[in-house]
C-alpha positions as CSV (number, residue, x, y, z in Angstrom):
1,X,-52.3,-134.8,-32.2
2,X,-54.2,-132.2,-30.3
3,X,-56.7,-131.4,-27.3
4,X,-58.6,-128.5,-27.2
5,X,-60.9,-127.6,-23.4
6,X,-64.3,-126.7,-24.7
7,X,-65.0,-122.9,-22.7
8,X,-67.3,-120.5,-24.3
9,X,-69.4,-121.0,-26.9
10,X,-68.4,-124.9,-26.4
11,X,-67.6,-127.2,-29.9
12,X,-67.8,-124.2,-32.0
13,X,-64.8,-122.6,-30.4
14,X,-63.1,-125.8,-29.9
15,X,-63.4,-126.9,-33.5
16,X,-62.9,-123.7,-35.1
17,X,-59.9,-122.6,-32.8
18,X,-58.0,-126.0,-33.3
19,X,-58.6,-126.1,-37.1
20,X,-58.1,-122.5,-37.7
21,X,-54.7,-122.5,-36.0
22,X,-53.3,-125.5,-38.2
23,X,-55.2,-124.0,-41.7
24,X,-57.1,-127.1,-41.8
25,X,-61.0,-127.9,-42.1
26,X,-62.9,-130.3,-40.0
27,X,-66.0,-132.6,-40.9
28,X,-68.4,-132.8,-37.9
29,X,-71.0,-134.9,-37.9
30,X,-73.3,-133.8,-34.8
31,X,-75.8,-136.6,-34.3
32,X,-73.0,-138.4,-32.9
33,X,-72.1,-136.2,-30.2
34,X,-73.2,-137.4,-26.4
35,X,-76.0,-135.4,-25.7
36,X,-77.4,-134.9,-22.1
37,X,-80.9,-133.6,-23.7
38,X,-83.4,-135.1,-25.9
39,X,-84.5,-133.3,-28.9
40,X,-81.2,-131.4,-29.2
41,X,-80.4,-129.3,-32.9
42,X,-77.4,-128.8,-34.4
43,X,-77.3,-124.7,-33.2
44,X,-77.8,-126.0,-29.4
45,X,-75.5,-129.0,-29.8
46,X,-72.5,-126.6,-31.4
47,X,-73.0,-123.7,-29.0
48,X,-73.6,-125.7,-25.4
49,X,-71.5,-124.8,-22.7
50,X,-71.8,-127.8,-21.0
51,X,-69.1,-128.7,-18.4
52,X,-66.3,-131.6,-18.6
53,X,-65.8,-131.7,-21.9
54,X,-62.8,-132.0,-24.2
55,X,-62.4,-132.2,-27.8
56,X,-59.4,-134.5,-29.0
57,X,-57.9,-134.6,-32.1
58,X,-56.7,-137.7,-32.7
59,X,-53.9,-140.0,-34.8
60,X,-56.0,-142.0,-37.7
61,X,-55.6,-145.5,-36.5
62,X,-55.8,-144.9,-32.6
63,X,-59.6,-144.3,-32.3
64,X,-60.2,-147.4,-30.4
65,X,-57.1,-147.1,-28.4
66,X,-57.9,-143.7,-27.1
67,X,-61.6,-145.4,-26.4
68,X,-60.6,-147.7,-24.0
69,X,-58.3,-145.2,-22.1
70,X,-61.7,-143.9,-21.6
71,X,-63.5,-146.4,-20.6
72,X,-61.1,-147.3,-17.9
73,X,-61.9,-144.5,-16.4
74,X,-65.8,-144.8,-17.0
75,X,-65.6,-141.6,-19.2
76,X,-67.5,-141.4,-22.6
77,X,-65.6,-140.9,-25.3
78,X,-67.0,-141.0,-29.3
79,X,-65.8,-140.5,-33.1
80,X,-67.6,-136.8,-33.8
81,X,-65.9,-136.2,-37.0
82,X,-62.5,-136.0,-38.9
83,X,-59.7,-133.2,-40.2
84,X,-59.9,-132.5,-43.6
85,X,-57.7,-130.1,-46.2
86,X,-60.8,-127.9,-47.3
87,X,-60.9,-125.0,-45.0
88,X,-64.1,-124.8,-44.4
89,X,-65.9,-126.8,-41.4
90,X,-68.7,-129.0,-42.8
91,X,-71.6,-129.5,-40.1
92,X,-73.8,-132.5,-41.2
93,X,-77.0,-133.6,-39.2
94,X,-78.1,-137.3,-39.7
95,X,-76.0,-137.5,-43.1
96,X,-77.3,-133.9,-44.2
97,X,-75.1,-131.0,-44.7
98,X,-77.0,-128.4,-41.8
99,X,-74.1,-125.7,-42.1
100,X,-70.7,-124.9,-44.3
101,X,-68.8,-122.5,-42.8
102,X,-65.3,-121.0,-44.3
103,X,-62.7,-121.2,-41.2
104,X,-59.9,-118.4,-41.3
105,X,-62.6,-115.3,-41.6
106,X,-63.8,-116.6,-38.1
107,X,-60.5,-117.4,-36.6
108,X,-58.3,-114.7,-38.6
109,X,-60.4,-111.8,-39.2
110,X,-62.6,-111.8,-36.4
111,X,-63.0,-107.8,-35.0
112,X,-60.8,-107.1,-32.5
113,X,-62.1,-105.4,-29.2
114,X,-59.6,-102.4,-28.3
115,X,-60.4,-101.0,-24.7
116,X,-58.7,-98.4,-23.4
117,X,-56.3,-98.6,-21.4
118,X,-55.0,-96.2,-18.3
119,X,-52.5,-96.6,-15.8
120,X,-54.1,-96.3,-11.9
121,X,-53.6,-93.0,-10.4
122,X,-53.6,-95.4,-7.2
123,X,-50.0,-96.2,-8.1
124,X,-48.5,-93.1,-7.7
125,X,-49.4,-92.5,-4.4
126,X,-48.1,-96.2,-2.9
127,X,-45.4,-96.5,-4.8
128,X,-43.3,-94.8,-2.4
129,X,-44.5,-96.4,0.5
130,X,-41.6,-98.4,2.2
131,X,-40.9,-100.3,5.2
132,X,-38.8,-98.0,7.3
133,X,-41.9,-95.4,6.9
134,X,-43.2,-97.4,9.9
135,X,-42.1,-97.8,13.4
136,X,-40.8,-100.7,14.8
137,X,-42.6,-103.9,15.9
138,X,-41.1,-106.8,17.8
139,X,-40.3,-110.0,15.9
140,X,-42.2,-111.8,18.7
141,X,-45.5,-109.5,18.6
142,X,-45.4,-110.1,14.2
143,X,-44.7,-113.2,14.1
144,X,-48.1,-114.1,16.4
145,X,-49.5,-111.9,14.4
146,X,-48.9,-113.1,11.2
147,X,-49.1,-116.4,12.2
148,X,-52.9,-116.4,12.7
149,X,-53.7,-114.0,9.9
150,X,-56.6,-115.0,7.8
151,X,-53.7,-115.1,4.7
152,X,-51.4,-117.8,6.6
153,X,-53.9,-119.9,9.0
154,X,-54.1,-123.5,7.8
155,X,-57.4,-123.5,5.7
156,X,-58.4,-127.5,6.6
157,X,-61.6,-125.5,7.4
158,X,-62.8,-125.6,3.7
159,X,-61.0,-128.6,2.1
160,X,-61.6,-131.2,4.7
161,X,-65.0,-131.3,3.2
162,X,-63.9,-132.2,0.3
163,X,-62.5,-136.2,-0.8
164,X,-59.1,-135.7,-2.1
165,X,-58.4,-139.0,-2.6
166,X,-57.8,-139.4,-6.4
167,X,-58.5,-143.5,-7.1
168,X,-56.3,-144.1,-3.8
169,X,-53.6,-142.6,-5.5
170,X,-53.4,-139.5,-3.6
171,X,-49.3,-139.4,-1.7
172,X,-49.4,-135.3,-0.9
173,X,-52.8,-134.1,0.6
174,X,-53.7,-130.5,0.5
175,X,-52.3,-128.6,3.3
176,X,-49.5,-130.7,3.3
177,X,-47.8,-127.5,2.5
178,X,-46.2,-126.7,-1.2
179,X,-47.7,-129.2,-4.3
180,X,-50.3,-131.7,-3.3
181,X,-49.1,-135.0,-5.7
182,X,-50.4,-138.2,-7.3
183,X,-49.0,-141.0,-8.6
184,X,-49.5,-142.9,-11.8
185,X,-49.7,-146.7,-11.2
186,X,-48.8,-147.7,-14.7
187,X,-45.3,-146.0,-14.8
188,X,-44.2,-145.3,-11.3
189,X,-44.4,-141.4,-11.7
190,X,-46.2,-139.2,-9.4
191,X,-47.8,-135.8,-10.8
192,X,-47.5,-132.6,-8.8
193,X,-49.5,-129.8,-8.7
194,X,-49.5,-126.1,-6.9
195,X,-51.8,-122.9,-7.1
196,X,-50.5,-119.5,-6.3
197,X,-51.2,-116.4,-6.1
198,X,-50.4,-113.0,-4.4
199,X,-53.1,-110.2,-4.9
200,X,-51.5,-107.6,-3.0
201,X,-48.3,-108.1,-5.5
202,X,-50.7,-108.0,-8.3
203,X,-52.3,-104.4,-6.4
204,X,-48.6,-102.9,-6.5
205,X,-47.6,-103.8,-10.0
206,X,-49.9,-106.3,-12.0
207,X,-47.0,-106.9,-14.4
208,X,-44.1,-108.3,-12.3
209,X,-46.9,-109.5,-9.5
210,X,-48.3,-112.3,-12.3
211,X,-44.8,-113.1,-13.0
212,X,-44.3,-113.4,-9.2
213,X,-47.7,-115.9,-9.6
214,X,-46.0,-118.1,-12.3
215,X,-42.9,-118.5,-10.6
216,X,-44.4,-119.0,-6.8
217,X,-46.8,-121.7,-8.7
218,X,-43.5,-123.3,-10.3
219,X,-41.2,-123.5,-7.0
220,X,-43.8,-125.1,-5.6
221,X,-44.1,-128.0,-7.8
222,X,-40.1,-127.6,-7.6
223,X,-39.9,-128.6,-4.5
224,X,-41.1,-131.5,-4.2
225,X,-38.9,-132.4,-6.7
226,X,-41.0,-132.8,-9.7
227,X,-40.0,-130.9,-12.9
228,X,-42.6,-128.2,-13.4
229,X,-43.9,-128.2,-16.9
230,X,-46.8,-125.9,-17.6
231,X,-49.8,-124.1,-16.2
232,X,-53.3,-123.4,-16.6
233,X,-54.6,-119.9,-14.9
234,X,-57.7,-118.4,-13.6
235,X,-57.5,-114.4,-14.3
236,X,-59.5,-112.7,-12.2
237,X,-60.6,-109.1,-12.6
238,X,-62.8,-106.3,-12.3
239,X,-64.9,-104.2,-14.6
240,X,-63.0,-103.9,-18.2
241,X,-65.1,-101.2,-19.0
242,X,-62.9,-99.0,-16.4
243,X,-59.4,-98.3,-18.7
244,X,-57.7,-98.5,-14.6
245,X,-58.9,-102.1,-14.9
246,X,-58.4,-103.1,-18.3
247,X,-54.6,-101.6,-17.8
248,X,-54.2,-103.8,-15.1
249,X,-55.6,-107.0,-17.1
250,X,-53.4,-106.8,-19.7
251,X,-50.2,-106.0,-17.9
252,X,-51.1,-109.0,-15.9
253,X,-51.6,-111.3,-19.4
254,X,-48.6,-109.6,-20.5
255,X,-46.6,-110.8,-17.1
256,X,-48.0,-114.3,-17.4
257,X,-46.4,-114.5,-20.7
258,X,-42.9,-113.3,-20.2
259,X,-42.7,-115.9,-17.2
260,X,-44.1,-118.6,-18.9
261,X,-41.6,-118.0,-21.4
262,X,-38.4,-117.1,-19.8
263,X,-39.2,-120.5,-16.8
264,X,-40.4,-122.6,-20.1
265,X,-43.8,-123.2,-18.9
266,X,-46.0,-123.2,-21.3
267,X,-50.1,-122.2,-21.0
268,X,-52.1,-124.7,-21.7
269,X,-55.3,-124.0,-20.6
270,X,-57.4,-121.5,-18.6
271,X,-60.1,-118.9,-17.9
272,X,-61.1,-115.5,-16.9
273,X,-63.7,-114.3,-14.9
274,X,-64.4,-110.0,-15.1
275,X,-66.8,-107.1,-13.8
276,X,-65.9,-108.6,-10.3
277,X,-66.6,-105.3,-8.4
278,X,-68.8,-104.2,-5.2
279,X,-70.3,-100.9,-5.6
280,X,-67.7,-99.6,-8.3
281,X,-64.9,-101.5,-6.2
282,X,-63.1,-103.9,-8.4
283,X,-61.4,-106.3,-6.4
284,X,-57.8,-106.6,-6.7
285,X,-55.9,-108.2,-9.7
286,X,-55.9,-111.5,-8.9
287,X,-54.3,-113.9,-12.3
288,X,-54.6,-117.3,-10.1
289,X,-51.8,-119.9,-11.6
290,X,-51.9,-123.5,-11.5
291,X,-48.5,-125.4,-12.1
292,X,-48.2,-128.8,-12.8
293,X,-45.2,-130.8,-12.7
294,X,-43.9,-134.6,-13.1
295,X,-41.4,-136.6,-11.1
296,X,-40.4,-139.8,-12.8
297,X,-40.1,-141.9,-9.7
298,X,-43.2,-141.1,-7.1
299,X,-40.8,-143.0,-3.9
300,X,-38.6,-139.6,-4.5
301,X,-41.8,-137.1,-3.9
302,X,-40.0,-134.2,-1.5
303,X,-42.1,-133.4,1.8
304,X,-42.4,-130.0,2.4
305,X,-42.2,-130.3,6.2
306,X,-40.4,-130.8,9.2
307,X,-40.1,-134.8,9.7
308,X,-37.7,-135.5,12.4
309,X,-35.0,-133.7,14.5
310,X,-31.1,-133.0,14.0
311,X,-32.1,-131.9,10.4
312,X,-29.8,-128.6,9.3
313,X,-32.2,-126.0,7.9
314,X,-31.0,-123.9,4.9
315,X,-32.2,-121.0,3.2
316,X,-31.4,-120.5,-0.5
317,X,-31.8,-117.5,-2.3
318,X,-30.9,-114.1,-1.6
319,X,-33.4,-112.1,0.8
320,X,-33.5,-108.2,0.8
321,X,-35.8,-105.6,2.3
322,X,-38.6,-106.7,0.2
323,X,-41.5,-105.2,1.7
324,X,-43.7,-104.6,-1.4
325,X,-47.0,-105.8,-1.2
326,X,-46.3,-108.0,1.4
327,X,-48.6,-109.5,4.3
328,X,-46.3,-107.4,7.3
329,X,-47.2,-104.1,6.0
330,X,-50.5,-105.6,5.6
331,X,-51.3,-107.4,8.2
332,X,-49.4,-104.6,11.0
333,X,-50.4,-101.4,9.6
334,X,-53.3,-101.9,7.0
335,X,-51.2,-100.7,4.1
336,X,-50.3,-102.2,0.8
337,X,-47.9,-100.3,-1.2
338,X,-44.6,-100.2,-2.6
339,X,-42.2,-101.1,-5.5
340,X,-41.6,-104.6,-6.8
341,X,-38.3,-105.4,-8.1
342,X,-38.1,-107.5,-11.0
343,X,-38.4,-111.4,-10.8
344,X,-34.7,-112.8,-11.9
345,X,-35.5,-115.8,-13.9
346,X,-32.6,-117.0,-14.3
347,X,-32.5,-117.4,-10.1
348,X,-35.6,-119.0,-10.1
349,X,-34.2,-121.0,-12.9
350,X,-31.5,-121.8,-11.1
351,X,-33.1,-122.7,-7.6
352,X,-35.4,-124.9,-9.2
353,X,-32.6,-127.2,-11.3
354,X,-30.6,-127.2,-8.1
355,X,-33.3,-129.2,-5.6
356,X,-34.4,-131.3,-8.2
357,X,-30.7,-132.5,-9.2
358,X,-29.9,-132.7,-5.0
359,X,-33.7,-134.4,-4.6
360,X,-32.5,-137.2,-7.6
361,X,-29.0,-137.7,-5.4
362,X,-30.9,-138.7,-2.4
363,X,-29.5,-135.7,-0.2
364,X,-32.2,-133.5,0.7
365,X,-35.0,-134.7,3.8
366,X,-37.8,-131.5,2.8
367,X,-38.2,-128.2,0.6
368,X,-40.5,-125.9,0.6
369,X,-40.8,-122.8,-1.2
370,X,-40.6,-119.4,0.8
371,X,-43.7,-117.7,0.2
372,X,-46.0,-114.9,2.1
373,X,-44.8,-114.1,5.6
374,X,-41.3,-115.1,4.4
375,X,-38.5,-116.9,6.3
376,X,-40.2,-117.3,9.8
377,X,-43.7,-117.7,9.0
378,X,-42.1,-120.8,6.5
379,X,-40.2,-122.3,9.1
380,X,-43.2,-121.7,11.4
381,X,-46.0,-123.9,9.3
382,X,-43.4,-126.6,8.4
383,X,-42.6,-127.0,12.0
384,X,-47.1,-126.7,13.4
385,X,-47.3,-129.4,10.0
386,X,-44.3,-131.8,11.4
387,X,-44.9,-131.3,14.6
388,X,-40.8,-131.1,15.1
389,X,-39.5,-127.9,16.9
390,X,-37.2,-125.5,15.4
391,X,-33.9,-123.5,16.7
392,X,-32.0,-120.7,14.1
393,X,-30.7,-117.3,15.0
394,X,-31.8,-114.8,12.1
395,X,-29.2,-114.3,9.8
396,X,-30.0,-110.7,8.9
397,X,-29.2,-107.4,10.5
398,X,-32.5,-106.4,10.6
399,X,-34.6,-108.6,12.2
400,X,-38.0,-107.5,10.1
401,X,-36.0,-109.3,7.1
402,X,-37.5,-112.4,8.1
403,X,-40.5,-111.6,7.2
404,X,-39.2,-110.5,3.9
405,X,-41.0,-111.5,1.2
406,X,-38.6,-111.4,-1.7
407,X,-38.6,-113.2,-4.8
408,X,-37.2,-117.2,-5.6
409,X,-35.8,-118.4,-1.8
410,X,-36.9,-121.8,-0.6
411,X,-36.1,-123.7,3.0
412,X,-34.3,-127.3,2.5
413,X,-33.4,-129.7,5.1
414,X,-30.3,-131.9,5.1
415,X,-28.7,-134.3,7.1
416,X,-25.3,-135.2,7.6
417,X,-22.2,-133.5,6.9
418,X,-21.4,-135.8,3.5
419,X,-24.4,-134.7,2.4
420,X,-24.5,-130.9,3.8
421,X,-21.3,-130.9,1.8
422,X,-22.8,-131.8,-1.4
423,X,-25.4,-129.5,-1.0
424,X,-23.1,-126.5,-0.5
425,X,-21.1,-127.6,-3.5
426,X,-24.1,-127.9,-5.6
427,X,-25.5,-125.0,-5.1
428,X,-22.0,-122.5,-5.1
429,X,-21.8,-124.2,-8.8
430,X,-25.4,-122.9,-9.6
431,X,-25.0,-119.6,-8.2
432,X,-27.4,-119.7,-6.0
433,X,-27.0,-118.6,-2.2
434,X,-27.1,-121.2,0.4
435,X,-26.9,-120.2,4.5
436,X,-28.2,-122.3,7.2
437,X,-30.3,-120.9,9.6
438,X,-31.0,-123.8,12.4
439,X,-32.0,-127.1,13.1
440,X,-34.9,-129.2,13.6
441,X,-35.2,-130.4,17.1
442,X,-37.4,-132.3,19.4
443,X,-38.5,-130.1,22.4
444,X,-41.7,-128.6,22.6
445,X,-40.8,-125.2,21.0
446,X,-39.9,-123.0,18.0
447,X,-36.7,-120.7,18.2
448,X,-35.9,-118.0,15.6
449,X,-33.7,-115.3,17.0
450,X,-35.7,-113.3,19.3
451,X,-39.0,-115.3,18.6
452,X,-40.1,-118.0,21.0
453,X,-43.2,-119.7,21.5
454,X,-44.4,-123.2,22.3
455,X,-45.1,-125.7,19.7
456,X,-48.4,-126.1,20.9
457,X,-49.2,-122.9,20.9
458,X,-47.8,-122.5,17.5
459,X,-50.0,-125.4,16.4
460,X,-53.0,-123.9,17.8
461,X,-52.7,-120.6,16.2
462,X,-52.2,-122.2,12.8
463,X,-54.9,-124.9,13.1
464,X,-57.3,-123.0,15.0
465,X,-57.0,-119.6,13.4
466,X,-58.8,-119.8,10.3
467,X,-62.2,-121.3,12.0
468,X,-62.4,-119.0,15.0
469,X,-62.5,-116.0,12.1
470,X,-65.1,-117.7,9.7
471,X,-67.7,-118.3,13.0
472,X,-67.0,-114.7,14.6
């Protein structure tokens, strides 16, 4: 029926939340809750944070059903208690009534903590910082430039330590580029799942940047042709106390909502961490989204990479001078400013539906979703992954547009004309842009316009990168 995550203040806030929200009561009876500790009370047992923990409500009639889902995953699962029609939650102790408490004071009426709010003076003097304010840069000196930036480098540094084999049922590793996936034995599905998150976008406007974070997280899962279907989030902050901060907060909450709403993915869980500042320095908004996603048949799972050569490469979407915020002004001049234009969720609607319908036909050989560094730095770590070279001519007038980090785009590869065909049809009849930029080849090198450089060296600056800046 229902499943609460116990945060703060641990079963209190699970039970009370979960009852209060249906205007129902719960019976608890707390001696028969796993403890970790000998000699724990009531007060300790209702208030303990202790980690891993969920609180399920559950059909009558399935207890033992639910138990030996449990057990075959050598988890601990017991009976604590039962929903009831009184209100009020009922706390007994070894078949003695320790605490009656009425539920919709606590869950209704509770104070309401109003902090002031104030829009950053920071923001009127970037937001007319734009692209064309700086000189010129070859698209051979960003690209390498960009290319081993801290922001871009393949981090296998960190998560190589880690075992990311779930059960043996790991198909999409980290760093495999877009979601990492699982499958489920039992019905053939697999389970994606993506993080994202642009701080700089969240700098520049904290509304439309977590929107940007819900919708990156989303086309992720997207592309590997699972069906997103909801998140959980992390929101990161600084100190509330400052009004700057607390504005920025709550137009990011504000953002997550709209997007969860318009893309139909629903929160379902989450946290927040705040008074993350150095020396009255908050750091910079930073609402961390996790999307999670299912594909009904896990031999379908998309790979987000280059495989093999003679594959057209499309881009889909519609790219601008979308400067914003983005890791070029960044990473090339030290300057993060701008104005975001507003996410068009109906596009990123639309790009979505379309790869997962041409994924289900059998017509697409990759996707992966354009993110920071745009066109060229996505085409650049899907060809250093693959280890397949690359030749396109930029499609734009302006060569700095590859690196163009506007909103809902994505690179698919396709082979065939049959299928090429279908593709194009598909996606004129969903409105959404479609323009091939190259093809996947098999000599040692990656070609975009005026930017060449040897695979090898594009493998080792993607690789390599990330290390040689943790040991300096």
């Amino acid at each position: 029926v229902g499943i609460q995550d116990m945060g703060a203040a641990g079963l209190t806030s699970s039970s009370f939340e979960m009852a209060g929200k249906s205007g129902a009561g719960m019976k608890l009876y707390l001696d028969k809750v796993p403890m970790r500790e000998e000699g724990m009370n009531p007060y300790e047992l209702m208030l303990s944070e202790s980690q891993e923990r969920m609180l399920i409500c559950a059909k009558p009639g399935f207890e033992n059903k639910i138990k030996e889902i449990f057990e075959k995953y050598e988890l601990h699962a017991e009976v604590i208690g039962e929903v009831t029609d009184t209100g009020n939650m009922e706390l007994f102790w070894k078949g003695e009534l320790a605490g009656l408490i009425p539920i919709a004071p606590v869950t209704e009426l509770a104070p309401v903590l109003d902090r002031p709010t104030k829009e950053p003076e920071y923001l009127n003097k970037i937001k007319n910082i734009k692209i064309d304010d700086f000189r010129k840069i070859s698209a051979k000196k960003a690209f390498k430039t960009l290319l081993k930036d801290e922001n871009i480098a393949n981090k296998a540094y960190i998560y190589d330590q880690y075992d990311a084999h779930i059960g043996t049922n790991t198909i999409k590793m980290p760093g495999s580029l877009g979601a990492g996936a699982i499958r489920i034995k039992e019905s053939g599905a697999a389970v994606a799942m993506a993080c994202e998150c642009n701080t700089r976008m969240n700098f520049v406007n904290p509304l439309v940047g977590a929107t940007a974070a819900v919708a990156a997280a989303g086309r992720k899962v997207a592309m590997s042709g699972a069906t997103p279907l909801s998140i959980t989030d992390c929101l990161n902050y600084g100190n509330p106390q400052n009004p700057e901060v607390m504005w920025q907060f709550a137009k990011g909450c504000e953002g997550i909502k709209i997007a969860c709403k318009e893309l139909n993915t629903p929160v379902v869980s989450g946290n927040v961490s705040l008074y993350n500042e150095t020396n009255g320095i908050s750091v910079q908004p930073t609402p961390a989204i996790a999307m999670v996603g299912v594909l009904k048949d896990a031999k379908k799972l998309l790979n987000s990479h280059f495989k093999e050569s003679g594959v057209s490469v499309f881009v889909l979407g519609d790219t601008g001078a979308d400067f914003a915020g983005s890791l070029y002004m960044k990473s090339l001049f030290g300057v993060c400013g701008g104005e975001l234009k507003e996410l068009d969720f109906k596009a990123e609607r639309a790009l979505w539906d379309l790869v997962i319908k041409a994924n289900d036909k059998g017509i697409l050989e990759f996707a992966n979703s354009v993110g920071v560094g745009g066109v060229a730095i996505t085409l650049a770590k899907m060809s250093a992954f693959g280890g397949v070279g690359f030749k396109g001519e930029c499609p734009y007038d302006d060569e700095r547009w590859l690196f163009s980090e506007s909103f809902s785009r994505s690179i698919l590869g396709v082979k065939g004309k049959k299928n090429i065909a279908k593709l194009e049809a598909m996606a004129k009849e969903a409105g959404v842009k479609c323009q091939k930029i190259g093809k996947t080849k098999t000599n040692n090198s990656f070609e975009l316009g005026s930017i060449e450089m040897s695979l090898d060296k594009l493998k080792k600056l993607y690789f390599s990168s990330f290390s040689e800046i943790l040991s300096k």
